[in-house]
ZANU-707700 format. One record per atom (N, C-alpha, C): x, y, z; residue in three letters. Coordinates in pm, whole numbers, plus 50000, padded with zeros to 5 digits. Layout:
<recs>
XYZala...
</recs>
This chain:
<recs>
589622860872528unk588792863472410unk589652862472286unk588972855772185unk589822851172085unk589852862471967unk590412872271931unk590662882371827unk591032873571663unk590092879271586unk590482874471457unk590222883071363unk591282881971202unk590932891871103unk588982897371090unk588742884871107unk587302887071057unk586452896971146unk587102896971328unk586392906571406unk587362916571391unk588692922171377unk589492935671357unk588682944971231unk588702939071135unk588262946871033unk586772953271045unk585852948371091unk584332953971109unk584812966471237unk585682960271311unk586172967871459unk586712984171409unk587932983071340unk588422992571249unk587473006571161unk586162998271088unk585663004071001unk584343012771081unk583903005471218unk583223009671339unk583873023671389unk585283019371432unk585993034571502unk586463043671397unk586423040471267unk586673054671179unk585023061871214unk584413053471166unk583073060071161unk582243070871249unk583133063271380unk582443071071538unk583363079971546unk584863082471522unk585983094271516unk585383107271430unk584813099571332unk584633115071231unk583173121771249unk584233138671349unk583493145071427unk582523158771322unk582353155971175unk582003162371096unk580473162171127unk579543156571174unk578333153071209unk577623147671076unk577573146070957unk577113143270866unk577473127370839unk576333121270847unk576513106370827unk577003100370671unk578093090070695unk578613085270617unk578233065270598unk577933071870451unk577093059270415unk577473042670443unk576703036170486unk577213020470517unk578053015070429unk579113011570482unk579953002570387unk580853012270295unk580913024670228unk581843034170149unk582773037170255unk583673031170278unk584993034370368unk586293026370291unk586813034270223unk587993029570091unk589533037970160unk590193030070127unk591653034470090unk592083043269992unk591513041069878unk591853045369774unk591183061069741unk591943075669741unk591523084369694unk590663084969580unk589773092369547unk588913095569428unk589663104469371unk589593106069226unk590353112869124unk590193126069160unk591123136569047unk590423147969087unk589543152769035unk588853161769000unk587833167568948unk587853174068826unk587083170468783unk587423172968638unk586713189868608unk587453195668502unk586973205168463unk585853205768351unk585463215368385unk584083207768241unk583033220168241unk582093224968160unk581293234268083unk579893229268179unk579223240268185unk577803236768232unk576893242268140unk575993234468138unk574793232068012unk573933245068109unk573033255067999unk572773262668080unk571123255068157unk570443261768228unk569523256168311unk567713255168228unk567943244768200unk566713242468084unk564843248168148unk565143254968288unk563743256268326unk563503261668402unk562743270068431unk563113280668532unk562353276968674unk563153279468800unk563263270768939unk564193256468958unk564963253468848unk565813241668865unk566773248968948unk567683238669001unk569073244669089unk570073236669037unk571073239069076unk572333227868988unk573383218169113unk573153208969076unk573623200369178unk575223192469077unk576283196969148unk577833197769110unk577693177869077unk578173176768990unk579033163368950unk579863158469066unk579863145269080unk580863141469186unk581323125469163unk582293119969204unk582863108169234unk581943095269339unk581143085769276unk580943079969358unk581623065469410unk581263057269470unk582033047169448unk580603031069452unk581593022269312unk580793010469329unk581332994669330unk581052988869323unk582052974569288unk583112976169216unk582782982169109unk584182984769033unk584742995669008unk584563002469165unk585773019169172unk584833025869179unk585343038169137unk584793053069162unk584053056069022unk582973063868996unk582653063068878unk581823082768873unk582083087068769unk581233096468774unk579943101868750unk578993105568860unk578033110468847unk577893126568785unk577363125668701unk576953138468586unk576333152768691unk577143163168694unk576353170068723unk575273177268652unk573893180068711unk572463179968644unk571853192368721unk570873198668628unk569933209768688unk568423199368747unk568313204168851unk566903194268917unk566143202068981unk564983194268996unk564143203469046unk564283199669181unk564283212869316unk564413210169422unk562803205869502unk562903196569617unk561833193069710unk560673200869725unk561113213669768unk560243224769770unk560613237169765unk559803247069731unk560843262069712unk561143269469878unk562383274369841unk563053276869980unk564093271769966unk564443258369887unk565453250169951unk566903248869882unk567483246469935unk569083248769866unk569873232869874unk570583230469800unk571623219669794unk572983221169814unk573353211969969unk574503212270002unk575323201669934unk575873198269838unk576763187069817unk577393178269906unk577383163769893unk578043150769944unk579763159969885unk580573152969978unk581953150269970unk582143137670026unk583833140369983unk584343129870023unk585543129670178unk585923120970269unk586463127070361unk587433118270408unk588963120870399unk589443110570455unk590593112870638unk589553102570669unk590113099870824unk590353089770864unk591423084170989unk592063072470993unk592743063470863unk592683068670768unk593493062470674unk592443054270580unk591043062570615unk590103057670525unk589523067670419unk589043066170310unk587953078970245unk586373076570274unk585763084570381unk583893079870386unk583683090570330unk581913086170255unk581123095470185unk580763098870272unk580443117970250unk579483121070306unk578333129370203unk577263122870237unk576153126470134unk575473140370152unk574753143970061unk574713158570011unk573143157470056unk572553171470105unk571033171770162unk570643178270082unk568843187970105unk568663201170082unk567883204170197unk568503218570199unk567993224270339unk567603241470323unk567543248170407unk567383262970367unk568783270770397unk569833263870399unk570693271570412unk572113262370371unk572933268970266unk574143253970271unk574793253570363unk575063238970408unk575833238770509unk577493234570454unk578173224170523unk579473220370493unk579933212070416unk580583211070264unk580643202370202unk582153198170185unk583223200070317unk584553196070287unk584903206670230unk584803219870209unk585663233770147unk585803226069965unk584933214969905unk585353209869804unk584783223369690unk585713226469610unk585503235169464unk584753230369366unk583163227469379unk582893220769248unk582673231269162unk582723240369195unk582533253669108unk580723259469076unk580543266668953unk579453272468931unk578913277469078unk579403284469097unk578863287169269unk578913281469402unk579343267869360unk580133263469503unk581543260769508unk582273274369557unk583513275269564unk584103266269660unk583813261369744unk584223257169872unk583293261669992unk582933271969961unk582273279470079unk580693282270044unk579863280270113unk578603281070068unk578173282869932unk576973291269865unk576673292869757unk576163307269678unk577403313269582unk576893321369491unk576363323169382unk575623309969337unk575033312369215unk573513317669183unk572683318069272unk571813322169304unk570883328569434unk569553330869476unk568863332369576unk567793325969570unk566763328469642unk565663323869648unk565423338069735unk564113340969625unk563723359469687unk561743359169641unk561153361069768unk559703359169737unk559293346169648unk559763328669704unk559523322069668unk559883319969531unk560003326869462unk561013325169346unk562613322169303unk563413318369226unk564873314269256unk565733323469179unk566143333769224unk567333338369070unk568583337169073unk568833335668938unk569943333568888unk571443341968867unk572723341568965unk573603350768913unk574203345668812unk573893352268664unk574473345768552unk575903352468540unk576683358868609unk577713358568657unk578573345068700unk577803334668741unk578393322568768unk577763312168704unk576593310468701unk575653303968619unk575043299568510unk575083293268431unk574623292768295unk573093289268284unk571953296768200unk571213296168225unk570063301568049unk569563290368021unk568543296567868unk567753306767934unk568033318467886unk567573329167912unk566363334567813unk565613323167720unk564553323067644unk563403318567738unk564273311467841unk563023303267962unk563373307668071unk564273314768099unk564763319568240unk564833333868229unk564153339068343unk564173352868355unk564753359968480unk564403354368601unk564533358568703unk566773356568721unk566733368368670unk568373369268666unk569223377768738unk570403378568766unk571303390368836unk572303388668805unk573123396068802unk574783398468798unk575823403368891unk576013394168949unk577273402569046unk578643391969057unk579453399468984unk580303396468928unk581693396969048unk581043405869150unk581913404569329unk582803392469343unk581173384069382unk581913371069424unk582443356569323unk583063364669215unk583983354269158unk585613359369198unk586563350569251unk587493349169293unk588093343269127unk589113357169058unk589683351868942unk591003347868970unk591833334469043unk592753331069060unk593283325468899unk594073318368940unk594983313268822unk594803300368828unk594883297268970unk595103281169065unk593653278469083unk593693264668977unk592563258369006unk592313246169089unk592123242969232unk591813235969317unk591213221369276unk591773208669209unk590523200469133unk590613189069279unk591073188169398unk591233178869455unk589743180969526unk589473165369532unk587863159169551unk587613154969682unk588853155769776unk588383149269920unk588953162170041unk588323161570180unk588813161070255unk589223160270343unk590613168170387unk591293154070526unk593153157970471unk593523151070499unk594883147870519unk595973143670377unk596083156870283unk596623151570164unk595003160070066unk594643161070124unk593373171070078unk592903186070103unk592443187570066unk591853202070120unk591273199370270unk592133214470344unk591763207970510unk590643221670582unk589743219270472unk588953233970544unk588003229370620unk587593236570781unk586793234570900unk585533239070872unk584293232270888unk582863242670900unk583163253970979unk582533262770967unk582653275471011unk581303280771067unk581083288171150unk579843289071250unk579073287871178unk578333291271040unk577523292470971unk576953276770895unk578143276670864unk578373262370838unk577813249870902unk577763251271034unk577653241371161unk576013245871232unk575833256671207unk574543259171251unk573323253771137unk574203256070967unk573123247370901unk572833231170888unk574363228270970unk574323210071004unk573483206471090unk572833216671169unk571673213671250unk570653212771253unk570493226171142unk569043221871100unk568033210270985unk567063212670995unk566453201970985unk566703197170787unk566983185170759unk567403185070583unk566303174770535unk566273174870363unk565933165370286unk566803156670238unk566923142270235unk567493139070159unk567463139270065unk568643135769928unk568473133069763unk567223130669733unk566323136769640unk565603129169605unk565173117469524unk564203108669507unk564373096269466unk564903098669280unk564933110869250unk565313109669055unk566463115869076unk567103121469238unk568623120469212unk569293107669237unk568453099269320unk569193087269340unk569033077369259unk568173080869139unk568233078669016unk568943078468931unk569403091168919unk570293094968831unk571943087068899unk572053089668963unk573323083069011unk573633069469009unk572183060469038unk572393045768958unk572283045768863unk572123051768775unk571793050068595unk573633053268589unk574053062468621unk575683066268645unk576563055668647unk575843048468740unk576793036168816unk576313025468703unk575213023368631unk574873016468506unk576243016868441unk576623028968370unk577323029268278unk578953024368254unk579263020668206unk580573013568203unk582003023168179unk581293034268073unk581723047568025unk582503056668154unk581463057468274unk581823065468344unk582843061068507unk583583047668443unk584283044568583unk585703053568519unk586123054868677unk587583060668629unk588463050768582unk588673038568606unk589183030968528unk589123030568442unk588163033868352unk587833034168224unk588323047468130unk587793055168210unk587913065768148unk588993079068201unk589903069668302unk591083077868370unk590753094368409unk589813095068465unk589243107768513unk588703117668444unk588893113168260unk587763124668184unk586743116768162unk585333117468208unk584523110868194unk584183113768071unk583543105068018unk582503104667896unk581273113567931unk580133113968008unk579643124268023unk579553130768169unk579733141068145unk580203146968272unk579223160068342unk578033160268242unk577343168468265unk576053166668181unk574643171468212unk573813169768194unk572633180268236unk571883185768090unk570773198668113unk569553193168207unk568953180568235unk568473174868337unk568653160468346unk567883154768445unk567653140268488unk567123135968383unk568053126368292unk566713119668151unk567313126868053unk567973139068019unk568063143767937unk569153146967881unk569613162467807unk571153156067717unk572073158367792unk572903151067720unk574403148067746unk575523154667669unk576593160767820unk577363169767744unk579253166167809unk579983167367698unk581613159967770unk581713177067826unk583123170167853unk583513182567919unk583813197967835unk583623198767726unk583813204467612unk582333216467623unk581333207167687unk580313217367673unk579453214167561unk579883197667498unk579443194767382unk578643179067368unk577163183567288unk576313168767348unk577213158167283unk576643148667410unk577443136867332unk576133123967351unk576153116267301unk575203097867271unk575733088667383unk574833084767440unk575763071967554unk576173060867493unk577223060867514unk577833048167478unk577343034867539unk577263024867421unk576703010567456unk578063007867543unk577573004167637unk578502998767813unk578402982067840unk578812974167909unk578682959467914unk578352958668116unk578052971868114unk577302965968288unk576282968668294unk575222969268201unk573892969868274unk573402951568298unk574412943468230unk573752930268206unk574402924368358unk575652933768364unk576382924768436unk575842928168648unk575152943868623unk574242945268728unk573052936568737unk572712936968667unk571182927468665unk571442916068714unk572822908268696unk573382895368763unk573812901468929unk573632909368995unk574332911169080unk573512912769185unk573392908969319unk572842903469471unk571882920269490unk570812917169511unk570152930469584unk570742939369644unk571792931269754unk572712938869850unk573572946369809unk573992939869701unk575582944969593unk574762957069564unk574072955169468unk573572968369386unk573622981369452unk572932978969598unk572992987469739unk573842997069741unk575242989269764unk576572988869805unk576943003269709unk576252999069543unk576873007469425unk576483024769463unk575633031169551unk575033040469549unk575003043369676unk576253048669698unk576523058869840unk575593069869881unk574943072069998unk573943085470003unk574083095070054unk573393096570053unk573393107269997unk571873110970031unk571343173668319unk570453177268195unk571023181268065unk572553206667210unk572933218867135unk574203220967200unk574853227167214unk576063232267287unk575623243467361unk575893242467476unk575423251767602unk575643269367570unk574663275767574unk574563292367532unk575983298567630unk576523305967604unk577843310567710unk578533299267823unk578723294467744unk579693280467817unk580353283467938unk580093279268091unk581163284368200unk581993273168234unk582693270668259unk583763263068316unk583703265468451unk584113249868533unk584253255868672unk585733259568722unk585273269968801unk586153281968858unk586053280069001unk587243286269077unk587403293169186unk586113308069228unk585293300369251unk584183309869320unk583283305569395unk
</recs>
């Protein structure tokens, strides 16, 4: 049997895929060499509506690199439901996505720190109590002219010094295991993204602003009070999208390509939080 580059490499990208015993499927074709930046620090816009949830900013990857997707307050599938974040994971000497659900319980997102309540370890920024969602504005930022359903417990913030910004993991990363709780919510039953998050993340991948090449890991906007709506740097401060030169240059690009770009998977903010160790 005749072995050639062209059959090793599909062969290769096959046995990372079937090795990584995380159970969470990793999207066709996102299997890179190249680490994703780290994570940037940055202000959260408070929550423009009451029942939104906040889904953490993250690194995606497209034709031309890694680019950042804005983290945004959204409205979830149905009430009950919680958002586990996509990470990133590297095994065999590769980085695969693994995409982010919603389910009734968080499950495992790589121990990654995106903060506002997802420390690494499940989620303290809120509940869901008699079909309603509240808010620990202890971790949370939240217009409290439109948001009522609030709490404070100020417990579970972990005030370290050491802020954690690394975005993958695996080997040279953060090496934290699901944990029973963890693994029992990988079982149960999830939603995927919904179609105006997978929205939002190609409009992301639109922008020219937000590759790390471009913008060497401080994105231009890095956060957002919803899907569609304003834009804030890491400052906590709105900012205008910048005219970019790839929406013309997507529109030239193969059905398949575009695909490829979208791994699967909202004034100045009232009490500005930064993400933290919690």
């Amino acid at each position: 049997m005749k072995i050639t580059l062209k059959n090793i490499i599909p062969l290769a990208l096959s046995l990372f895929l079937i090795s990584n015993a995380k159970s969470q499927v990793i999207s066709a074709g996102v299997s890179i060499t190249i680490a994703p930046p780290a994570m940037p620090v940055y202000a959260q816009p408070p929550c423009p509506i009451d029942g939104y949830l906040w889904t953490p900013g993250y690194w995606a990857y497209g034709p031309d690199g890694y680019y950042w997707v804005p983290g945004v307050w959204v409205s979830p599938p149905r009430p009950g439901f919680l958002w586990t974040p996509g990470y990133w994971g590297f095994v065999g000497g590769y980085y695969g996505w693994h995409p982010g659900y919603w389910g009734m319980h968080i499950g495992y997102y790589g121990g990654i720190n995106y903060g506002f309540g997802y420390g690494g370890i499940g989620f303290v920024g809120g509940m869901w109590m008699g079909g309603v969602f509240r808010y620990n504005t202890a971790v949370v930022n939240v217009n409290t002219t439109v948001v009522h359903n609030t709490y404070v417990n100020k417990t579970v913030i972990n005030n370290t010094t050491v802020i954690n910004r690394t975005s993958f993991n695996g080997p040279g990363g953060v090496t934290a295991q699901p944990n029973a709780q963890e693994q029992a919510a990988m079982r149960e039953q999830h939603v995927e993204a919904t179609s105006a998050q997978l929205d939002h993340q190609h409009t992301a991948g639109m922008d020219h602003n937000q590759l790390a090449s471009v913008n060497h890991g401080a994105p231009h906007t890095v956060a957002m009070n919803q899907i569609g709506g304003d834009r804030f740097n890491g400052n906590g401060h709105p900012v205008q999208m910048r005219p970019n030169n790839r929406n013309n240059e997507n529109m030239q690009m193969r059905p398949n390509q575009r695909q490829m770009s979208n791994p699967r998977p909202n004034t100045a903010p009232r009490g500005e939080r930064r993400r933290r160790e919690w």
